[in-house]
DSSP file (Angstrom, degrees, kcal/mol; ACC not computed):
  #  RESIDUE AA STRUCTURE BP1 BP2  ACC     N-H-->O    O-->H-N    N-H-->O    O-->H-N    TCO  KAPPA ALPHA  PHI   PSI    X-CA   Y-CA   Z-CA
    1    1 A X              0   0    0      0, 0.0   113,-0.1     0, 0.0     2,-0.1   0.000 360.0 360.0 360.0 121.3   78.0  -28.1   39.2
    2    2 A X        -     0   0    0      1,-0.1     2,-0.2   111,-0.1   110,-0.1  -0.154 360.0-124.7 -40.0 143.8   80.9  -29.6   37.7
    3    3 A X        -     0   0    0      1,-0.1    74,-0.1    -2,-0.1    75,-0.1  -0.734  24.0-129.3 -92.2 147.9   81.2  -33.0   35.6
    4    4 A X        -     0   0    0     -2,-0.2     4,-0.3     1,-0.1    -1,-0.1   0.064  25.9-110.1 -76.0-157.1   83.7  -35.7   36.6
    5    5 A X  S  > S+     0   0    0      2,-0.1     4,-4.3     3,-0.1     5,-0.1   0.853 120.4  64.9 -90.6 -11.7   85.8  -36.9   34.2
    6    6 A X  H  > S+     0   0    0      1,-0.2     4,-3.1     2,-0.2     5,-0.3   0.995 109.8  42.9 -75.8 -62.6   84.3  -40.0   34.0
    7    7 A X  H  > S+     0   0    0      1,-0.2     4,-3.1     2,-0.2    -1,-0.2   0.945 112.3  56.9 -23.6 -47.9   80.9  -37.8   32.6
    8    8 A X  H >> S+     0   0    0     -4,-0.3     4,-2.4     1,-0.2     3,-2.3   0.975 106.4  45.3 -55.2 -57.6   83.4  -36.0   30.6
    9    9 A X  H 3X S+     0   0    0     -4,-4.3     4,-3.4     1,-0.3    -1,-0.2   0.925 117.2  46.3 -42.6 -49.9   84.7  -39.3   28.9
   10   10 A X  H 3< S+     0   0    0     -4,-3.1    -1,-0.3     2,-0.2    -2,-0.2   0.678 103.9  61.0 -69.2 -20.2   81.2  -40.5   28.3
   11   11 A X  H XX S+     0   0    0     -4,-3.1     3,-5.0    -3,-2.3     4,-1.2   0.955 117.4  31.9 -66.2 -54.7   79.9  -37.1   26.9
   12   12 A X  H 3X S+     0   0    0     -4,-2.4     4,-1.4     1,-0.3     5,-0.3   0.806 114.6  58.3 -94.3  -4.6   82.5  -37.4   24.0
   13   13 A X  H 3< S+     0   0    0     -4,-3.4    -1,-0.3    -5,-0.4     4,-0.3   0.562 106.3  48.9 -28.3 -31.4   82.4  -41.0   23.7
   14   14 A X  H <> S+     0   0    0     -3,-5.0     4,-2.4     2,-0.1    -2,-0.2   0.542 113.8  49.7-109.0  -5.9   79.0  -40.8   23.1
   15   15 A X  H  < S+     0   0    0     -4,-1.2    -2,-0.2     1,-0.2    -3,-0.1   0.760 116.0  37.5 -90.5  -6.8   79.7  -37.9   20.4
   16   16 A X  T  X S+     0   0    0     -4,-1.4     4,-2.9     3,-0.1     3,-0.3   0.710 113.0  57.5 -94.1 -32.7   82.3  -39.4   18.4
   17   17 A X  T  4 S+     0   0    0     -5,-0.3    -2,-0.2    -4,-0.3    -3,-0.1   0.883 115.3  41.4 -70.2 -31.6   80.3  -43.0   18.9
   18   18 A X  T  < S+     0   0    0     -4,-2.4    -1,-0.2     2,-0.2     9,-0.2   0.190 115.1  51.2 -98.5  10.2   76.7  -40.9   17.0
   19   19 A X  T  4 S+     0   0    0     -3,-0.3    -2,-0.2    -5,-0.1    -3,-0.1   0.503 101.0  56.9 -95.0 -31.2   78.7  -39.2   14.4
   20   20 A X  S  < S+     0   0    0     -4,-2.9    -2,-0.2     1,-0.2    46,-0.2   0.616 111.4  43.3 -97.7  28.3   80.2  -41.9   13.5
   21   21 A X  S    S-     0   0    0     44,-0.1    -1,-0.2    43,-0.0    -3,-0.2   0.761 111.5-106.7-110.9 -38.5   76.6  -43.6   12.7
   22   22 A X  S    S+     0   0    0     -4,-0.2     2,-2.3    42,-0.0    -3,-0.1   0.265  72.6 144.6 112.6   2.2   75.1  -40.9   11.2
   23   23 A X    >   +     0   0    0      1,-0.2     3,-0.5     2,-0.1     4,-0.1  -0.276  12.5 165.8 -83.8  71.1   72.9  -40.1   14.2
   24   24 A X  T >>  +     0   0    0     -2,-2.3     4,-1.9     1,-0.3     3,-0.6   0.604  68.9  55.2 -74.9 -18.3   72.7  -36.8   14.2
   25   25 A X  H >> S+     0   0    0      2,-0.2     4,-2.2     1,-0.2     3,-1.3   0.993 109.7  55.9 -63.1 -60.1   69.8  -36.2   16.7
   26   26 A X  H <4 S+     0   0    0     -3,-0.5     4,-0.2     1,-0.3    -2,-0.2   0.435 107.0  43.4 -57.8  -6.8   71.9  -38.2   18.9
   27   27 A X  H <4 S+     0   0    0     -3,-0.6     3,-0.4    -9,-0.2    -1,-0.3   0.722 116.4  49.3-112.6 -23.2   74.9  -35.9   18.5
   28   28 A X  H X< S+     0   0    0     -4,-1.9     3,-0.8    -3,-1.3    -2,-0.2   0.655 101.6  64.1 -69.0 -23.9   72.4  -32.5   19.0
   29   29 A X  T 3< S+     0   0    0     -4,-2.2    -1,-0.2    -5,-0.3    -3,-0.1   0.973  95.7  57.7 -61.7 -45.5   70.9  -34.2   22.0
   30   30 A X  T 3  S+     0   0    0     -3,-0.4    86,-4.3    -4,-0.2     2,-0.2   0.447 100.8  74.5 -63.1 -23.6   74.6  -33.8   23.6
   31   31 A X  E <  S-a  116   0A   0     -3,-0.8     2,-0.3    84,-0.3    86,-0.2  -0.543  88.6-104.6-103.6 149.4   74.5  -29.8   23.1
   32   32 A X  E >   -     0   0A   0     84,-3.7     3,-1.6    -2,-0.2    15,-0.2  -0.668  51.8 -85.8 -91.0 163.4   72.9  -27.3   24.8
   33   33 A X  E 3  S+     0   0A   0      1,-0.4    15,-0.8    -2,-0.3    -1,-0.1   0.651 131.5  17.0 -52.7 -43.4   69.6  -25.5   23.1
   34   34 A X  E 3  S+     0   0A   0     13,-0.2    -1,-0.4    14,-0.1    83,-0.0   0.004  89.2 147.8-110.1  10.6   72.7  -22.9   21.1
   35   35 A X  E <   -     0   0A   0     -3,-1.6    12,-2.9    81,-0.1     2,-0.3  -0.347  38.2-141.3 -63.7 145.2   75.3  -25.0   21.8
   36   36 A X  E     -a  118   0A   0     81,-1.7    83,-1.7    10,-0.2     2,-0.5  -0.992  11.4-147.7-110.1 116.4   77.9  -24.6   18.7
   37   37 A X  E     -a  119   0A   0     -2,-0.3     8,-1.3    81,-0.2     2,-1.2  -0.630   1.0-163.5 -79.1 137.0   80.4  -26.7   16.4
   38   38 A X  E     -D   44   0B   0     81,-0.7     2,-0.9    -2,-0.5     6,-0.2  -0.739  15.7-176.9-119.8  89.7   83.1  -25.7   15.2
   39   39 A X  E  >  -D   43   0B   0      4,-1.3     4,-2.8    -2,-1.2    -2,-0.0  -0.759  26.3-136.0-116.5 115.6   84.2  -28.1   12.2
   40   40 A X  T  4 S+     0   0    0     -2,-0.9    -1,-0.2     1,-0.2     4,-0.0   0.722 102.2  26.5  17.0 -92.4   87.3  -27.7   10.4
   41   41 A X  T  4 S+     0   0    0      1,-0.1    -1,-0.2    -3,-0.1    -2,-0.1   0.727 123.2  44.0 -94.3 -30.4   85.9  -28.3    7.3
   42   42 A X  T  4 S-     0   0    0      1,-0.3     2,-0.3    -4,-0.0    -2,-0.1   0.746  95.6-124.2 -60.8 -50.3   82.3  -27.3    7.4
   43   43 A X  E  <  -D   39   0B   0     -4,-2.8    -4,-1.3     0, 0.0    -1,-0.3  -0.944  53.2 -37.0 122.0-161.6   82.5  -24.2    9.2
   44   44 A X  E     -D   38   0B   0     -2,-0.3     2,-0.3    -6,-0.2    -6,-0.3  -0.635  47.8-156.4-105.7 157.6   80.1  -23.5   13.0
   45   45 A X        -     0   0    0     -8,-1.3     2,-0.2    -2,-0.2     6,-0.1  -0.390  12.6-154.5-116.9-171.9   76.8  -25.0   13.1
   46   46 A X        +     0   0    0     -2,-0.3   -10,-0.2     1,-0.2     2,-0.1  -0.516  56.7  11.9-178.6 108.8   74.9  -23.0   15.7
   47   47 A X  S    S-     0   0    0    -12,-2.9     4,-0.3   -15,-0.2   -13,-0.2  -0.293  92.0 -82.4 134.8-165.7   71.8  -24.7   17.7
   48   48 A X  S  > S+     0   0    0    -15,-0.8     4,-2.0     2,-0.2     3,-0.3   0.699 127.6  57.2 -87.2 -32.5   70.7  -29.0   17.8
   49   49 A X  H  > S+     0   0    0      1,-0.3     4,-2.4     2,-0.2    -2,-0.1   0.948 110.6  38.5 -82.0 -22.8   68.8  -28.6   14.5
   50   50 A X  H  > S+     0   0    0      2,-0.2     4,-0.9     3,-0.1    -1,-0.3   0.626 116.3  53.1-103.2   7.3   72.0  -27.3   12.5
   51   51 A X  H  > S+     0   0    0     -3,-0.3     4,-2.8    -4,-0.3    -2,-0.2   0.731 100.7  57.8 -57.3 -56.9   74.2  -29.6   14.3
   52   52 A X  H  X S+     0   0    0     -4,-2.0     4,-0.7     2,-0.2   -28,-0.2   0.974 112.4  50.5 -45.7 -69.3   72.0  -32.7   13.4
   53   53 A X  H >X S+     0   0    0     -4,-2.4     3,-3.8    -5,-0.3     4,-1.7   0.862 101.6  52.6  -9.3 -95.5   72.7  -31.5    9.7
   54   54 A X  H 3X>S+     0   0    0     -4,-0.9     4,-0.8     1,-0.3     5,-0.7   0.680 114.8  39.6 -29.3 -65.2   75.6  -31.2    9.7
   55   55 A X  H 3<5S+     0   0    0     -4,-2.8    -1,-0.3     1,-0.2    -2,-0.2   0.603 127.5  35.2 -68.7 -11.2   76.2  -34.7   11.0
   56   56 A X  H <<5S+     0   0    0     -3,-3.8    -1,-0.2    -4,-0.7    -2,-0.2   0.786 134.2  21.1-118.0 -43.8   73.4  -36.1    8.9
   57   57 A X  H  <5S+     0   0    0     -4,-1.7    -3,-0.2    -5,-0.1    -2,-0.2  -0.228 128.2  42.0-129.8  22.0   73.5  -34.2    5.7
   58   58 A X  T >X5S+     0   0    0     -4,-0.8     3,-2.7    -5,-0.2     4,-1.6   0.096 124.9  29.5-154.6 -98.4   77.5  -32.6    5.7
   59   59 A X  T 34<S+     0   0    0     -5,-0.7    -4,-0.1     1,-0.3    -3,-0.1   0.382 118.4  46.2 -82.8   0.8   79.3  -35.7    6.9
   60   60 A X  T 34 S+     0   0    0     -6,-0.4    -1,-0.3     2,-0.1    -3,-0.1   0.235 108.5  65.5-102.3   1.9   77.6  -38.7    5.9
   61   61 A X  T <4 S+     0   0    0     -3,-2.7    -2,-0.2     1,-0.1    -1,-0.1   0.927 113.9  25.0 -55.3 -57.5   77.3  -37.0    2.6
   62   62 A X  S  < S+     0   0    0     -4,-1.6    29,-2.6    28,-0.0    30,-0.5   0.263 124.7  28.5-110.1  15.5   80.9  -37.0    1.9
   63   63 A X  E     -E   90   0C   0     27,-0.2     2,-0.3    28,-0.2    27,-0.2  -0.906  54.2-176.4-149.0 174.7   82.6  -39.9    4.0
   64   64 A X  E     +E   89   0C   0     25,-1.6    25,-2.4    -2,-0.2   -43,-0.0  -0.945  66.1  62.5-157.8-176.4   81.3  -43.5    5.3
   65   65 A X  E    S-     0   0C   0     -2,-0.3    -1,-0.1    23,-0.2   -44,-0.1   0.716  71.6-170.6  95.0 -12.5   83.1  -45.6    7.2
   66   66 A X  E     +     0   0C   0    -46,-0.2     2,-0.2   -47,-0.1    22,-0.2   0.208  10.9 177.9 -66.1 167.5   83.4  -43.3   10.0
   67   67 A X  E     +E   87   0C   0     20,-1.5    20,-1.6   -51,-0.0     2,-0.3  -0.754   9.1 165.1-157.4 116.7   86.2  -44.4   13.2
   68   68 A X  E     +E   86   0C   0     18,-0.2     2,-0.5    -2,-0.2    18,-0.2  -0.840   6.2 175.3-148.5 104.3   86.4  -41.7   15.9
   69   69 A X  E     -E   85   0C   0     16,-1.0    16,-2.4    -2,-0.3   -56,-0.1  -0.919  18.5-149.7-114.6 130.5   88.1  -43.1   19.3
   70   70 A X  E     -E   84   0C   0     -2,-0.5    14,-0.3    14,-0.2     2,-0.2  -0.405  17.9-172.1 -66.2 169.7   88.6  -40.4   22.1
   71   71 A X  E     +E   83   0C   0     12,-2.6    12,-1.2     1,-0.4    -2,-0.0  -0.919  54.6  12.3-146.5 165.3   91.5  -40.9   24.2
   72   72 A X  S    S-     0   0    0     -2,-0.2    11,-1.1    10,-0.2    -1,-0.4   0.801  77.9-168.0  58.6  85.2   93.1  -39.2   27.7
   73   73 A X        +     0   0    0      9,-0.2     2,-0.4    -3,-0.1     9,-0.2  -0.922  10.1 176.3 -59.4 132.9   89.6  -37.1   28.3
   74   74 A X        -     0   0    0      7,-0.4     7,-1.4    -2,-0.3     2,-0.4  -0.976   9.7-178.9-140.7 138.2   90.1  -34.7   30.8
   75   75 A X  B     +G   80   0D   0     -2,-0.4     5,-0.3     5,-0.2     2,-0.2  -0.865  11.6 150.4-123.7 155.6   87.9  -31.9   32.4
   76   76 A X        +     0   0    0      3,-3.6   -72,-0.1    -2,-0.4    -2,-0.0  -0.709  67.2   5.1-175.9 145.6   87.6  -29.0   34.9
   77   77 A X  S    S-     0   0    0     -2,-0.2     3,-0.1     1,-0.2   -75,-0.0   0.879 125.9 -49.8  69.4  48.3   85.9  -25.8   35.4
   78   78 A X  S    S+     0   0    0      1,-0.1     2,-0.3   -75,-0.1    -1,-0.2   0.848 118.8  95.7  57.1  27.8   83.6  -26.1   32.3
   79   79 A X        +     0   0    0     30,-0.2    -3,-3.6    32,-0.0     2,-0.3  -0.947  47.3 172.2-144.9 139.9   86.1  -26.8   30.0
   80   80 A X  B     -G   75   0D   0     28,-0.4    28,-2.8    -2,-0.3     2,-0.5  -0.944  11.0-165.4-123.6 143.0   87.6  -30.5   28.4
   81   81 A X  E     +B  107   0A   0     -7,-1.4     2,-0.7    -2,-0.3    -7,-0.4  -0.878   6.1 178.8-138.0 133.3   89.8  -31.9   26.0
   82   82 A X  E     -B  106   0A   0     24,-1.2    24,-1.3    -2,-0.5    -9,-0.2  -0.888  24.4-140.2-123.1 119.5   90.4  -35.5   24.3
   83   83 A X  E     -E   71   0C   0    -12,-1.2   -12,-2.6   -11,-1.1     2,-0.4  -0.454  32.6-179.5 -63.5 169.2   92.8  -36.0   21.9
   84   84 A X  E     -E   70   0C   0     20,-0.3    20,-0.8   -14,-0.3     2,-0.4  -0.984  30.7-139.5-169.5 140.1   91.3  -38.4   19.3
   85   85 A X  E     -E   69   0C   0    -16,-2.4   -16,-1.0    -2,-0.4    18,-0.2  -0.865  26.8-171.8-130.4 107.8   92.3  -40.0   16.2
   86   86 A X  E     +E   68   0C   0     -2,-0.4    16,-2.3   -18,-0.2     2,-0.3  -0.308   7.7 169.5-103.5 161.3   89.3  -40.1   13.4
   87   87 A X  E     +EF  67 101C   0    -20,-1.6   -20,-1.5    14,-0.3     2,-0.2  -0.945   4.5 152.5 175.1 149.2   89.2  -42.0    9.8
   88   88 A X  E     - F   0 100C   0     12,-1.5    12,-2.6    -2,-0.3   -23,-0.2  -0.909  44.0 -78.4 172.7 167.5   86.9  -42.7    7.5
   89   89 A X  E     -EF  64  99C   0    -25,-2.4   -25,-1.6    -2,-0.2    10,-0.2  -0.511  39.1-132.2 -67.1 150.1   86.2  -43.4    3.6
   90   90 A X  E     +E   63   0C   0      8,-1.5     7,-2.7     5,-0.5   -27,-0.2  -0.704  28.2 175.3 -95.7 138.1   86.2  -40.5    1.4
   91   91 A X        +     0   0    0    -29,-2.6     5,-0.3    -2,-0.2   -28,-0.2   0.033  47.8 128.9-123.3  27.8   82.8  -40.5   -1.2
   92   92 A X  S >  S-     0   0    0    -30,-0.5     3,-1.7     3,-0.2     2,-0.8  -0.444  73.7-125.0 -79.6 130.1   84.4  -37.1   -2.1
   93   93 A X  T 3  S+     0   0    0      1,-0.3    -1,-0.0     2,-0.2    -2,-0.0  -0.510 108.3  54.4 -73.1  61.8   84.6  -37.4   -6.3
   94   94 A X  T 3  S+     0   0    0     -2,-0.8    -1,-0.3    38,-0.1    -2,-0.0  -0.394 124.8  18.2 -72.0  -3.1   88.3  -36.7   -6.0
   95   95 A X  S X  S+     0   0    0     -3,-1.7     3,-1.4     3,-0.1    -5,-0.5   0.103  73.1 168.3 178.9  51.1   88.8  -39.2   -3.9
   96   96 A X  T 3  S+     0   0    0     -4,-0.3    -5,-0.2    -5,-0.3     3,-0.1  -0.346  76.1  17.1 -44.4 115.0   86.3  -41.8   -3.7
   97   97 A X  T 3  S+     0   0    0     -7,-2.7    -1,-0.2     1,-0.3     2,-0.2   0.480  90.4 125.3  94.5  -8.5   87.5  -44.7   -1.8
   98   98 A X    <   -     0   0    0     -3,-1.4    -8,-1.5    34,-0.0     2,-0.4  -0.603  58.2-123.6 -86.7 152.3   90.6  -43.4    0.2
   99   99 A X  E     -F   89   0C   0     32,-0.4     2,-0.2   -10,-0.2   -10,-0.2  -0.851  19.2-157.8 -96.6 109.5   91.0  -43.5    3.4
  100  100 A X  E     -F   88   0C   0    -12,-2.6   -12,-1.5    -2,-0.4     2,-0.4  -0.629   9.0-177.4 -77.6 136.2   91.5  -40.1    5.6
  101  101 A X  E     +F   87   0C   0     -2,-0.2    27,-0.6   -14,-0.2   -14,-0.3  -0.995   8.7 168.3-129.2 135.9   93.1  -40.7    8.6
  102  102 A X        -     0   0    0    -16,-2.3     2,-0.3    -2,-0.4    23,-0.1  -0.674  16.4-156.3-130.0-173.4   93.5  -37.2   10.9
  103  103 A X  E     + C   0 124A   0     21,-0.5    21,-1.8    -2,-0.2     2,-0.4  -0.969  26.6 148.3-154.6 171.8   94.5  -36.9   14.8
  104  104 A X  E     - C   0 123A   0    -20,-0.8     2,-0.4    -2,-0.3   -20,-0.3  -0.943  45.8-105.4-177.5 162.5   93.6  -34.1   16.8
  105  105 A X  E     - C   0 122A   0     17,-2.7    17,-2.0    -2,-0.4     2,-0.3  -0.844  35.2-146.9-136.2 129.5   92.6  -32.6   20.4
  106  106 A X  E     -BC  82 121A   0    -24,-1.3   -24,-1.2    -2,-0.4     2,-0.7  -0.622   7.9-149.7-110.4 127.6   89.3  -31.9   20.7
  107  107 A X  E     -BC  81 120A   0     13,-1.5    13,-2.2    -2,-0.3     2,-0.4  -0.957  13.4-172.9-129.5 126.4   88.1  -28.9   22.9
  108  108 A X  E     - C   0 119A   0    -28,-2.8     2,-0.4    -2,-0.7   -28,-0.4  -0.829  16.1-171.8-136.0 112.7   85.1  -28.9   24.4
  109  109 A X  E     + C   0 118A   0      9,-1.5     8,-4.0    -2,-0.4     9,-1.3  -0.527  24.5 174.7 -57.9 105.9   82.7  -26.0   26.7
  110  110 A X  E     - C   0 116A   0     -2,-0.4     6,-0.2     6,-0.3     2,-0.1  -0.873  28.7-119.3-126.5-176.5   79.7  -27.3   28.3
  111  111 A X    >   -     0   0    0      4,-1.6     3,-1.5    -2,-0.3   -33,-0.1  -0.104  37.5 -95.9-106.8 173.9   77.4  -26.0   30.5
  112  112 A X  T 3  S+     0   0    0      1,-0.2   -34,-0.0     2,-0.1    -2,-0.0   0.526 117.6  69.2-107.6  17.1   76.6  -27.4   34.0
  113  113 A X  T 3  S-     0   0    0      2,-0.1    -1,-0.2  -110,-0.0  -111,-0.1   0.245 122.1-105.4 -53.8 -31.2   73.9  -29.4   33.0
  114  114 A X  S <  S+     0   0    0     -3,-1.5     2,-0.2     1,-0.3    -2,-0.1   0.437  78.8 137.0 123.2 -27.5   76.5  -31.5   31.3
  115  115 A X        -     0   0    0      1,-0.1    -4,-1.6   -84,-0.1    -1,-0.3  -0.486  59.6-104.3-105.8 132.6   75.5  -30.3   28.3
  116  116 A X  E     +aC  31 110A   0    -86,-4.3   -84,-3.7    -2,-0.2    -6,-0.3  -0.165  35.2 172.2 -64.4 126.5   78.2  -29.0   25.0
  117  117 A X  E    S-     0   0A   0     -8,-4.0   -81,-1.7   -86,-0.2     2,-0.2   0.865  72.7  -0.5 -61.4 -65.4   78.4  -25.4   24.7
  118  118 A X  E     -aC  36 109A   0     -9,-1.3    -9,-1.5   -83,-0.2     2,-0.5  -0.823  60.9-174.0-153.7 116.3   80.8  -25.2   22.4
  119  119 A X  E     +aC  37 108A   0    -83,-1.7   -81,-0.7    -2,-0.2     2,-0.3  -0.720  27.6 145.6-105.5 126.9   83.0  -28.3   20.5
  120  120 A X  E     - C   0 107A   0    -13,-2.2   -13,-1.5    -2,-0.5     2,-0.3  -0.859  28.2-143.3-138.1 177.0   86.0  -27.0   18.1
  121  121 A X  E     - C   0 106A   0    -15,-0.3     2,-0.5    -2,-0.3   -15,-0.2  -0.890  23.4-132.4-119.8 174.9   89.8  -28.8   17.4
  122  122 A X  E     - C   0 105A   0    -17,-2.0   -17,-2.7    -2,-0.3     2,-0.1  -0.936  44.4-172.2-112.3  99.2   92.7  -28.6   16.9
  123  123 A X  E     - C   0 104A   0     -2,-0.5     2,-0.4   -19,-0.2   -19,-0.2  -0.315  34.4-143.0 -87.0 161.0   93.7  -30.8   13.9
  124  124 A X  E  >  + C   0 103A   0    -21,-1.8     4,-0.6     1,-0.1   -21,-0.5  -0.752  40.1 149.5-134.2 108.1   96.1  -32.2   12.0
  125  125 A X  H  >  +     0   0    0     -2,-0.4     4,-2.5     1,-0.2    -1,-0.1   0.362  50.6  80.5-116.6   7.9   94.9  -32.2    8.9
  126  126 A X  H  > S+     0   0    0      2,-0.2     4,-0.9     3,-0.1    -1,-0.2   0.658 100.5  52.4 -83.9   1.5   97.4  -31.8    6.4
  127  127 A X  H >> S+     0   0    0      2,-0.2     3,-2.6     3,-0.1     4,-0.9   0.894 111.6  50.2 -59.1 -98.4   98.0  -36.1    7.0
  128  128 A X  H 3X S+     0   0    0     -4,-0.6     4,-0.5   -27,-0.6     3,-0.5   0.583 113.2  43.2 -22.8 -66.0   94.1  -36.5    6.5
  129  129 A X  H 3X>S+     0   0    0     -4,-2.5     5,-1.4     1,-0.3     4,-1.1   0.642 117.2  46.2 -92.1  -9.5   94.3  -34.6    3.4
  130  130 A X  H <<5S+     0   0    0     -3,-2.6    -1,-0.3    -4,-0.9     4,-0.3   0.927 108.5  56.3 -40.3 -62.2   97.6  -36.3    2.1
  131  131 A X  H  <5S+     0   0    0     -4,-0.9   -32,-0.4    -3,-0.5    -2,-0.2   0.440  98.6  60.1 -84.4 -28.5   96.5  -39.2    2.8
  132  132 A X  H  <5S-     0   0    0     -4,-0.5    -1,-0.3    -3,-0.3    -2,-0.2   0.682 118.4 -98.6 -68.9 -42.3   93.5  -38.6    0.7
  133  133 A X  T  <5 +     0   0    0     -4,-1.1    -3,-0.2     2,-0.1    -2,-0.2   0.515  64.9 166.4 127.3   3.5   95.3  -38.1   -2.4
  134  134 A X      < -     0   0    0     -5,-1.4     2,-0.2    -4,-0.3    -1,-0.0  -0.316  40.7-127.6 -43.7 134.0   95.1  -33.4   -2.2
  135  135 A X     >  -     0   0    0      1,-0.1     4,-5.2     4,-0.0    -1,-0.1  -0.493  23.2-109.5 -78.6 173.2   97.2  -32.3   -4.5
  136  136 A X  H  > S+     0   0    0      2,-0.2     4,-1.0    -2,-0.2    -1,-0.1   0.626 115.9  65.6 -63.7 -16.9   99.6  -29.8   -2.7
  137  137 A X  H >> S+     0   0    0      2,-0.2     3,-1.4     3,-0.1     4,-0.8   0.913 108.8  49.7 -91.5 -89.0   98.4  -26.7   -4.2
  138  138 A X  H >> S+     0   0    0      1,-0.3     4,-1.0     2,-0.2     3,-0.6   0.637 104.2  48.4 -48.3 -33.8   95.0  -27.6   -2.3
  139  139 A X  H 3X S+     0   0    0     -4,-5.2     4,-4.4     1,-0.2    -1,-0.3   0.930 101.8  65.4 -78.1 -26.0   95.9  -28.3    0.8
  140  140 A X  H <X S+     0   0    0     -3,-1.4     4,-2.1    -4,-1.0    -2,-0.2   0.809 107.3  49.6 -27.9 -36.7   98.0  -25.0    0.8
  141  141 A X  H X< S+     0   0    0     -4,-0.8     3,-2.6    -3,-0.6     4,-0.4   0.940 108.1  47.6 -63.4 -77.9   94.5  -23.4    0.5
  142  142 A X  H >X S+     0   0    0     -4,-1.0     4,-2.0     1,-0.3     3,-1.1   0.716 120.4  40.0 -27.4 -66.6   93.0  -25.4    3.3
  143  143 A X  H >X S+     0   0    0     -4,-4.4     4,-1.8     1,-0.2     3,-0.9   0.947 109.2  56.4 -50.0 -40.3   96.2  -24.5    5.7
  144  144 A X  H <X S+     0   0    0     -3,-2.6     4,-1.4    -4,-2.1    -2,-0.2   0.806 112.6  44.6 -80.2 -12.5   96.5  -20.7    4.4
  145  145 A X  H <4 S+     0   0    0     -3,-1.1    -1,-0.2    -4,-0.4    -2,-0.2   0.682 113.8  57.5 -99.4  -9.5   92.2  -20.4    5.8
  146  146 A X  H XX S+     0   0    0     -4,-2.0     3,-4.9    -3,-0.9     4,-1.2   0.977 106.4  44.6 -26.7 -98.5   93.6  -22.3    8.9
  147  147 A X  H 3X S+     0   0    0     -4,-1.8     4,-2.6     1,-0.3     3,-0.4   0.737 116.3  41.7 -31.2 -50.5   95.9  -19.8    9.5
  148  148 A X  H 3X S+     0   0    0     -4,-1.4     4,-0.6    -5,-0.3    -1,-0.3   0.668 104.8  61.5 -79.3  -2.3   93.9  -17.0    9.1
  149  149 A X  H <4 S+     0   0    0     -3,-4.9     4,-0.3     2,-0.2    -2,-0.2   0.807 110.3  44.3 -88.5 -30.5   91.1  -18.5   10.8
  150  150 A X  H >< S+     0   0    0     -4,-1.2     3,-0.9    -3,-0.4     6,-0.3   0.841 110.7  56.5 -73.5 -49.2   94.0  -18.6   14.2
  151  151 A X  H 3< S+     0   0    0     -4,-2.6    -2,-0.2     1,-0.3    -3,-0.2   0.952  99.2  66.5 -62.0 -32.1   95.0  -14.9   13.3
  152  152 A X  T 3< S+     0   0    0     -4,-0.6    -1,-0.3    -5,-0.3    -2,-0.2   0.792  84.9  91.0 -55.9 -44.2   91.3  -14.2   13.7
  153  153 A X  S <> S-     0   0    0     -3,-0.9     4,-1.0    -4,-0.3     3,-0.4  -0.094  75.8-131.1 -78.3 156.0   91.2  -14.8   17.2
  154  154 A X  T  4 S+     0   0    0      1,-0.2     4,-0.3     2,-0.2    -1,-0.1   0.829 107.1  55.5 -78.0 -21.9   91.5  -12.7   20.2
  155  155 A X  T  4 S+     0   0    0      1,-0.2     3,-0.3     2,-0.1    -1,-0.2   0.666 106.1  49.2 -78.9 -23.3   94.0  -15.1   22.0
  156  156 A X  T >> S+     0   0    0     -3,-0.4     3,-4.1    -6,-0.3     4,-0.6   0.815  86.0 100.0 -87.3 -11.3   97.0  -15.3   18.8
  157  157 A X  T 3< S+     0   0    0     -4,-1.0     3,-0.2     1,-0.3    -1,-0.1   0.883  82.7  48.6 -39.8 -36.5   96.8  -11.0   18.6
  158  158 A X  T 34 S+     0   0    0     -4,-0.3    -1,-0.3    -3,-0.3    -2,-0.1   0.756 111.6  51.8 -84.3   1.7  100.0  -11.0   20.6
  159  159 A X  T <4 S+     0   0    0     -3,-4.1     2,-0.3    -4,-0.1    -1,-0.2   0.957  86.6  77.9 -59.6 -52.8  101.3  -13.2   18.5
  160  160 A X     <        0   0    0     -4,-0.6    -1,-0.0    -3,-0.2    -4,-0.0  -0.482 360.0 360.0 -77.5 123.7  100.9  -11.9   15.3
  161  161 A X              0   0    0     -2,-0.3    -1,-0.1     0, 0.0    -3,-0.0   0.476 360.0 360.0-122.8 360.0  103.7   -9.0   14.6
């Protein structure tokens, strides 16, 4: 059975709205049983209980503050995407007190229950991490494990020459 959009809006409304509290039950509840995350900076979470982490113990470790507004959600055929523009405080010892601000389109697989399959983005994070205060040499890292993280995938092969 398919979701409308209106569902769609309200699934990730409700995931950006319990990440950015620190309610990480409330953001595994949203996933199906293996459902997966795909974070940037963290890496994939795989199942509700390492999701919950994450959110609980990964990203209310190292930020506060959180802001995460979807916008334009749209779905069809088991697939949706919201762009979104996210912020929040850095408690990061390198930059304690900054503010990160990133923007992004969010793509997200559920199931026909309703329920996330699989959440990744597409960021732009070398703003955020300016914005935090990275020197340049580090966010070069961050892009160059980007980039290999895109060659990785079965959809850039014909890209890559």
């Amino acid at each position: 059975m398919e979701i409308s959009n209106t569902v769609f809006a309200d699934l990730v409304n409700g995931l950006a709205a319990a990440a950015s509290k620190g309610d990480g039950n409330g953001v595994a509840d949203l996933f199906a049983e293996n459902g997966e995350y795909h974070d940037v900076f963290y890496g994939t979470f795989t199942g509700r209980a390492a999701i919950c982490d994450m959110i609980e113990n990964y990203f209310h470790r190292d930020a506060s503050e959180f802001l995460w507004d979807m916008h334009d959600p749209v779905c069809h055929n088991g697939i949706g995407y919201a762009r979104y523009v996210f912020s929040y405080s850095s408690s990061l010892p390198d930059c304690e007190g900054r503010r990160g601000m990133f923007e992004g389109v969010a793509i997200v697989k559920y199931d026909d229950a309703g329920k996330i399959v699989e959440y990744r983005e597409v960021a732009e994070s070398g703003v955020g991490l300016s914005l935090l205060g990275f020197s340049a040499e580090r966010i070069a890292r961050f892009l160059a494990r980007e980039a290999e993280s895109l060659r990785a995938r079965s959809e850039s092969s014909a890209h890559i020459r």
